[in-house]
MARZAKE-511703 format. One record per residue (C-alpha): x, y, z. Coordinates in steps of 0.02 Angstrom, whole numbers, padded with zeros to 5 digits, always signed. Example, Ala and Ser with C-alpha at 12.3 -4.5 7.8 and 13.67 -1.06 7.14 Angstrom:
# residues 2
+00615-00225+00390
+00684-00053+00357
# end
This chain:
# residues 263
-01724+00237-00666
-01629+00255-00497
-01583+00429-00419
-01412+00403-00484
-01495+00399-00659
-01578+00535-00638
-01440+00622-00586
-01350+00620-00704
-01479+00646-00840
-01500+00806-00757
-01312+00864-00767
-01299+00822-00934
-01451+00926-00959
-01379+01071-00854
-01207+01032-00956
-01098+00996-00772
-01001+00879-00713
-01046+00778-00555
-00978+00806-00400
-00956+00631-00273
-00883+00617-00096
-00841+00479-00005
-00870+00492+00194
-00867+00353+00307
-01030+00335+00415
-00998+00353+00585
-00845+00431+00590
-00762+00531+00708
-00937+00472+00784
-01125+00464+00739
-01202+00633+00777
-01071+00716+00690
-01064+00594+00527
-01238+00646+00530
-01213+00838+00513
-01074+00815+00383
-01197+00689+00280
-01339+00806+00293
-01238+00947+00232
-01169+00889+00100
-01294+00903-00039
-01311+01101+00012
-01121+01099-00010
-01126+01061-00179
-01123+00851-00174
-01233+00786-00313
-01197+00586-00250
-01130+00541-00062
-01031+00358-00047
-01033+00310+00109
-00935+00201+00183
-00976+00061+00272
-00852+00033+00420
-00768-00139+00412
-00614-00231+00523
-00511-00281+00373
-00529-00144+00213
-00382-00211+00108
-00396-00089-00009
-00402+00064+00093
-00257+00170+00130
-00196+00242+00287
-00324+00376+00291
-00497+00279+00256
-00408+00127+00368
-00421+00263+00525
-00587+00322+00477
-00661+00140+00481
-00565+00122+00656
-00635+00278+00732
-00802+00242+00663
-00798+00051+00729
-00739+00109+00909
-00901+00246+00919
-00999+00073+00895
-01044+00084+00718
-01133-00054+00636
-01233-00085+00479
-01397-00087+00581
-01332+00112+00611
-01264+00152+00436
-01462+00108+00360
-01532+00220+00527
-01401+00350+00455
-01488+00353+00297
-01665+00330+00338
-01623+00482+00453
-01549+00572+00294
-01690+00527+00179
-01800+00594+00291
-01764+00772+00239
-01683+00728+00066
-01767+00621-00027
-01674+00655-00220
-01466+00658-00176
-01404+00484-00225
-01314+00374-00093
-01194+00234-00141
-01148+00129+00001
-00961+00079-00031
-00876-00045+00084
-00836-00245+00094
-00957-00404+00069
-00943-00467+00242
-01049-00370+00310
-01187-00402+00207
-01147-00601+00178
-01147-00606+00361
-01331-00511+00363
-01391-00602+00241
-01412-00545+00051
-01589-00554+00025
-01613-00468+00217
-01503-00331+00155
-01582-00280+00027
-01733-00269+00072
-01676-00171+00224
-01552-00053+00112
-01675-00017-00024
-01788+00027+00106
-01699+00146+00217
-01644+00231+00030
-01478+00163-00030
-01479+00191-00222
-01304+00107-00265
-01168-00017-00198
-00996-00029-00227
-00925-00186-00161
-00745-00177-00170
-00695-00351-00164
-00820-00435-00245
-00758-00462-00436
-00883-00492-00588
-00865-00695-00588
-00961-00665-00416
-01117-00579-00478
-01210-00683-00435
-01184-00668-00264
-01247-00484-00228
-01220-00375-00396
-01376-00461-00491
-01495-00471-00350
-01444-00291-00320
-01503-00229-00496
-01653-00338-00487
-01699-00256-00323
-01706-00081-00410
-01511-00040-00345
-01374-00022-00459
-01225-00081-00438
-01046+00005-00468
-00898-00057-00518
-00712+00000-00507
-00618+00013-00668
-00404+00041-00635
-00255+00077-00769
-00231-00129-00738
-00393-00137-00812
-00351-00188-00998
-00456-00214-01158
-00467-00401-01127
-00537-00380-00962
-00654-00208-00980
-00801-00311-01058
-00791-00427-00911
-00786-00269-00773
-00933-00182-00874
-01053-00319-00902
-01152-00287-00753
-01124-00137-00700
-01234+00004-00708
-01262+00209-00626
-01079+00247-00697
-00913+00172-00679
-00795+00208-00556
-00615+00229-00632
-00469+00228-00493
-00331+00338-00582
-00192+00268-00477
-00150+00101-00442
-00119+00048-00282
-00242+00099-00117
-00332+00271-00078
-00243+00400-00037
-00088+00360-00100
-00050+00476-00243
-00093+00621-00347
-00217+00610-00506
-00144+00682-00670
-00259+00743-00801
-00151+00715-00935
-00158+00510-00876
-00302+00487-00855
-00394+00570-00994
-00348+00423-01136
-00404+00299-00992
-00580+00402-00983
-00584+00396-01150
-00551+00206-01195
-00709+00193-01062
-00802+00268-01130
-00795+00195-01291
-00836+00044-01217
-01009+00104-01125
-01153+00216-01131
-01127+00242-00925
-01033+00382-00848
-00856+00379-00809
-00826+00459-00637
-00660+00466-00588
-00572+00433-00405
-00412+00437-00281
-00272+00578-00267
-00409+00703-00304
-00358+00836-00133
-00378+01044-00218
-00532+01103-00292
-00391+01143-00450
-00378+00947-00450
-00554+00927-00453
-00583+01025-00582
-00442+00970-00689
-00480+00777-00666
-00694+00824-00706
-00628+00926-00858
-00576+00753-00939
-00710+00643-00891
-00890+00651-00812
-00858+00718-00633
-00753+00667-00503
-00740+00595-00313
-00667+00659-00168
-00642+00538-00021
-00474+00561+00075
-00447+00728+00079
-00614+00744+00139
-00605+00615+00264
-00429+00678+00312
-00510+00847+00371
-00656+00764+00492
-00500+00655+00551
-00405+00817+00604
-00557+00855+00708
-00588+01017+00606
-00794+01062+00669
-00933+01029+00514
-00946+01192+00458
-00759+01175+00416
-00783+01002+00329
-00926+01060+00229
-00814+01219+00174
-00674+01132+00106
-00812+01018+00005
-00915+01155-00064
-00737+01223-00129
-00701+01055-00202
-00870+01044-00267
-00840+01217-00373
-00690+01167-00436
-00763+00988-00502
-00929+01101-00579
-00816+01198-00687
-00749+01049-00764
# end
């Protein structure tokens, strides 16, 4: 059992949905990310992604793209992101944290040196965006046999023939991206994506948390209403990119956060 297991075992106990935000580590810079990260759990987060800045994230939209910029020019590397969380885990040692980003990073580390280094500083999860299940082998299996689990996205492209194939290895809870194209680029309907929750879930035991053009706390709850919580990246991200101070930031996601509990 990982913390994201347990997590969730412990909504479903509680009978709420989860809660998931997606900030990118170092960004506008690396004291601040801190204080945002650190807050989050008191501001209703029950899992943090965190994003792991890269030069070339082809499936990010305009919004994360800047993030990973601003985050790259305060000198962010993956050396800092693990600090980050060692730093975190330090005072929290139960809120979940998926790292979400790009393989080069960690080819170019090494696999077997990553993990090692993530598991210790207290990564629980990866979501490796462009790494697709006929590469297992390459990071998502050594993941899960390193005591990590390993997340994959499920899209409305995503049909019965190739579910089986997106699910076989996948485990904490699947990621379903209710819009097609990149982050930030449209709104999430309810009414959509319910069957698509649905046809999920009928084809897994795991939890179905759905992400992208979730920006109100009304959207978050509407969107956790049909499936087993929700994630909030962009609109998030949007506010730390406007420069609005932490206690701002943490505001706007402790309103999101109430909105995706009453789901």
């Amino acid at each position: 059992m990982t913390r994201i297991d347990d997590t969730f075992a412990r909504l479903r106990a509680q009978g709420r949905k989860a809660f998931v935000t997606y900030v990118m580590c170092g960004d506008p810079d690396l004291e601040t990310s801190k204080q945002i990260i650190k807050g989050l759990p008191g501001a209703g987060v029950d899992i943090i992604e965190l994003g792991l800045p890269f030069t070339d994230p082809m499936a990010d939209g305009p919004t994360i793209q800047l993030a990973g910029q601003r985050a790259l020019e305060a000198g962010m590397t993956l050396d800092k992101v693990l600090d980050a969380v060692r730093g975190f885990r330090a005072g929290d040692a139960t809120t979940p944290i998926v790292l979400m980003g790009y393989y080069n990073p960690i080819y170019s580390r090494g696999v077997d040196r990553f993990l090692v280094d993530a598991v210790e500083a207290g990564i629980d999860g990866l979501i490796i965006v462009d790494l697709p299940p006929e590469e297992d082998d390459e990071l998502c299996i050594p993941a899960q046999k390193a005591g990590m689990n390993f997340i994959r996205l499920a899209t409305p492209t995503t049909d019965d023939k190739r579910l089986p194939k997106v699910l076989q290895n996948t485990s904490g809870f699947v990621y379903y991206v209710s819009i097609t194209g990149i982050t930030g680029a449209a709104a999430a309907q309810a009414g959509d994506v319910a069957p698509e929750v649905a046809r999920i879930k009928a084809a897994t035991d795991l939890p179905v948390i759905v992400g992208f053009g979730i920006t109100t706390p009304e959207a978050s709850q509407d969107i956790a209403s049909v499936a087993d919580g929700c994630v909030v990246g962009s609109a998030i991200v949007n506010q730390i990119g406007a420069g609005k101070p932490v206690s701002e930031v943490l505001r706007f996601v402790s309103e999101l956060a109430a909105g995706a509990h009453r789901g």
